[in-house]
C-alpha positions as CSV (number, residue, x, y, z in Angstrom):
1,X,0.0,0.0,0.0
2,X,3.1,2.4,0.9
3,X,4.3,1.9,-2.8
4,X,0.8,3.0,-3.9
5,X,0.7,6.3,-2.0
6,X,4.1,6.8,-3.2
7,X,3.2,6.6,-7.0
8,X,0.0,8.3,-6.0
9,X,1.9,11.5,-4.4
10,X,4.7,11.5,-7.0
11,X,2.0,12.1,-10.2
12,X,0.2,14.1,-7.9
13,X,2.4,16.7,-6.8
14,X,3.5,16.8,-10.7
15,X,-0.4,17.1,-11.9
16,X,-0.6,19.9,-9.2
17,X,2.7,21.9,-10.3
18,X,2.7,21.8,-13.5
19,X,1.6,25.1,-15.5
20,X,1.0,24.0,-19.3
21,X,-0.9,21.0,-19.8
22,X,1.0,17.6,-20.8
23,X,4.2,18.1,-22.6
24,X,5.4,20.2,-19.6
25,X,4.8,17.3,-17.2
26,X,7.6,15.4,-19.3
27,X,10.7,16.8,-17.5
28,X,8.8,16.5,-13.7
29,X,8.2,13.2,-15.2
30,X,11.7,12.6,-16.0
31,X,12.7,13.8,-12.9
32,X,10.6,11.8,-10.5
33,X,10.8,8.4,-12.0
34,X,14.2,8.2,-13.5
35,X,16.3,10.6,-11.4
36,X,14.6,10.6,-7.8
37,X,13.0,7.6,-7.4
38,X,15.1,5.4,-10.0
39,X,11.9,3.3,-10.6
40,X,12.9,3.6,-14.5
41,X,16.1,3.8,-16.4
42,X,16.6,6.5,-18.8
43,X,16.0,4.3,-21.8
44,X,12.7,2.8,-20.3
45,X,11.5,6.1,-20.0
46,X,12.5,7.1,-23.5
47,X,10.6,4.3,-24.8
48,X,7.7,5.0,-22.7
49,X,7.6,8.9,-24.0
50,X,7.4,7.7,-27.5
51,X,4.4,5.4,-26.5
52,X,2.8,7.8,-24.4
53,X,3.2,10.7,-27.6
54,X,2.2,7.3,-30.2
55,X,-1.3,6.8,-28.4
56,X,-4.3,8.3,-28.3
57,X,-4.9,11.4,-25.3
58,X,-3.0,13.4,-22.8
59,X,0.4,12.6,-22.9
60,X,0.7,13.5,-19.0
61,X,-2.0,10.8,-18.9
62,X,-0.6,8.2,-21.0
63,X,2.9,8.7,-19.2
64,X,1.2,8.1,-15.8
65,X,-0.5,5.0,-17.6
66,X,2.8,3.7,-18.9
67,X,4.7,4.3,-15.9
68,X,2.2,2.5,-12.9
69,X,1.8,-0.2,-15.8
70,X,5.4,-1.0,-15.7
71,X,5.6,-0.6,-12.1
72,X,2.6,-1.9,-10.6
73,X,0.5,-3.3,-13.0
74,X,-3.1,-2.5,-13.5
75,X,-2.9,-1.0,-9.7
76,X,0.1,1.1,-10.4
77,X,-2.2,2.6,-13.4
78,X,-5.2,3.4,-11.1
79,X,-2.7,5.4,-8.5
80,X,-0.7,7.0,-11.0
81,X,-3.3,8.3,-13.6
82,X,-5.4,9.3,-10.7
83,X,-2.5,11.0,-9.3
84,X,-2.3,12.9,-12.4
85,X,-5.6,13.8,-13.0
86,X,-7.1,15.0,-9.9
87,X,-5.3,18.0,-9.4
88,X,-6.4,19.3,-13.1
89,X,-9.8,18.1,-12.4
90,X,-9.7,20.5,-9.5
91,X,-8.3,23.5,-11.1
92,X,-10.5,23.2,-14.1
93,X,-13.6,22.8,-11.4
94,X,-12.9,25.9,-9.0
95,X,-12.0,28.1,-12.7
96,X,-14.9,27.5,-14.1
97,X,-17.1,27.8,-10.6
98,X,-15.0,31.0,-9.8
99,X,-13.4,32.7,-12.9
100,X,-15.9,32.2,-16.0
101,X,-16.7,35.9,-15.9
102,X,-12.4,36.6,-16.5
103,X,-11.8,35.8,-19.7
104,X,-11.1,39.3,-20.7
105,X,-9.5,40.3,-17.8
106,X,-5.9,42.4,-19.0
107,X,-4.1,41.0,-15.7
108,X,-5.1,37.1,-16.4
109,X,-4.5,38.0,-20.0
110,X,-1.0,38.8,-19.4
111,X,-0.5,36.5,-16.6
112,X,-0.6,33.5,-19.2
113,X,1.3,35.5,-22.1
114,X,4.6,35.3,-19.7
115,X,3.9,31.6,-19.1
116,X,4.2,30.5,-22.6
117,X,7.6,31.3,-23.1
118,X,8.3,29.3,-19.7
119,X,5.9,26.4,-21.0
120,X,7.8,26.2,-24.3
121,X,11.1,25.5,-22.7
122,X,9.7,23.1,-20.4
123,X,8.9,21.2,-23.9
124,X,12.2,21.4,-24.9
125,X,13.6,19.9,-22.5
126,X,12.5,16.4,-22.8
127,X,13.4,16.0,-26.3
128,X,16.9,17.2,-25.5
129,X,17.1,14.7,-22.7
130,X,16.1,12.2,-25.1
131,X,18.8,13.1,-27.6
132,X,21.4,13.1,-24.7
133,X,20.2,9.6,-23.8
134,X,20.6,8.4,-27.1
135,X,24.0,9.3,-27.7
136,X,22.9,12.8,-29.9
137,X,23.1,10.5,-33.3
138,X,22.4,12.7,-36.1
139,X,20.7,10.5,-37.8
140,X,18.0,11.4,-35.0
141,X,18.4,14.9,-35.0
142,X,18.1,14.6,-39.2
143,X,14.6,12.7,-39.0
144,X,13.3,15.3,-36.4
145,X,14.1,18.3,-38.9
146,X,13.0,16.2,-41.4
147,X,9.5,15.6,-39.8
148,X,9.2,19.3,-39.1
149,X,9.9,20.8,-42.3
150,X,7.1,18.2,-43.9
151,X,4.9,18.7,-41.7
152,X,5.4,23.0,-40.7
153,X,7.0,23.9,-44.2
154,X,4.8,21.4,-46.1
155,X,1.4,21.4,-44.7
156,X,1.7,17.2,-44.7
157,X,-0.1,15.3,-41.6
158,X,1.6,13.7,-38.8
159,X,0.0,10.5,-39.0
160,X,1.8,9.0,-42.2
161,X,5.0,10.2,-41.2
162,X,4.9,8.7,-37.6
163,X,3.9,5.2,-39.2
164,X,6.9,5.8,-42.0
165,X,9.3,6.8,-38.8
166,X,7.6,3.9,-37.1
167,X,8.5,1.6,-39.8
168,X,11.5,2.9,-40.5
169,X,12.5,2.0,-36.7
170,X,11.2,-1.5,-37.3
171,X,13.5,-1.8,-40.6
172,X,16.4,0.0,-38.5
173,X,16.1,-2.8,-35.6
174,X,15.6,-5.8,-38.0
175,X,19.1,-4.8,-39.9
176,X,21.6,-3.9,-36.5
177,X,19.7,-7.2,-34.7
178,X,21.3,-9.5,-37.4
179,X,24.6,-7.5,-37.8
């Protein structure tokens, strides 16, 4: 039960601190699993970001998911997505009970216009982590370029080129597993 509370408090305090929705939670994330409580390895966590971006919803959510899966089973899921979630269910609750009438307030207007900048470095992070992790290869740094110019400069869709990356990892393993 200890464990539970543990996972529990961990998403929780990172569902309750984070300003910016999913992709900021990554680092926290990072942070709590793989460098405080060293329930992860660096890799593990790698993998699970990918899954947790691959699938459907919050990524914040699907980390959670991913991470009490691996740890605890379908258990570990229940404490860690809860842990997640309820602090955002909160927030969202008391804002729209409290603050509805806001919206065009100039002072909560510019409140949130100096958290973006802060919210878009909190996104970087992780996928420089992820590049330090795996050893910086170019060839990783040329795909991701490659991925934004088609879909930014090109106007092309996600979804066929993270099923061409995903097969292109698939081809990549096949070929360095028999070498």
């Amino acid at each position: 039960m200890k464990f539970y509370l543990q996972l529990f408090w961990s998403f929780f305090k990172i569902g309750a601190f984070t300003i910016g929705g999913g992709y900021a939670m990554i680092p926290l994330i990072e942070r709590e699993v793989v460098g405080r409580r060293r329930w992860i390895s660096p890799d593990e966590f790698s993998d699970t970001l990918t899954l947790a971006q691959s699938a459907p919803g919050p990524v914040s959510v699907n980390s959670a998911v991913f991470v009490g899966y691996r740890l605890r089973g379908m258990a570990g899921v229940l404490a860690a997505t809860l842990g997640t979630v309820i602090p955002s269910f909160v927030v969202i609750l008391v804002i729209a009970m409290f603050f509805s009438n806001m919206e065009d307030n100039r002072v909560i207007e510019r409140i949130f216009g100096g958290l973006r900048p802060a919210v878009v470095a909190l996104i970087a992070v992780p996928v420089v982590n992820m590049l330090k992790n795996k050893g910086f290869a170019r060839n990783v740094v040329l795909i991701a370029v490659a991925a934004a110019v088609a879909v930014a400069g090109f106007g092309i869709s996600p979804v066929p080129i993270i099923i061409v990356a995903g097969m292109g990892g698939i081809v990549h393993y096949l070929i360095t597993k028999k070498a």
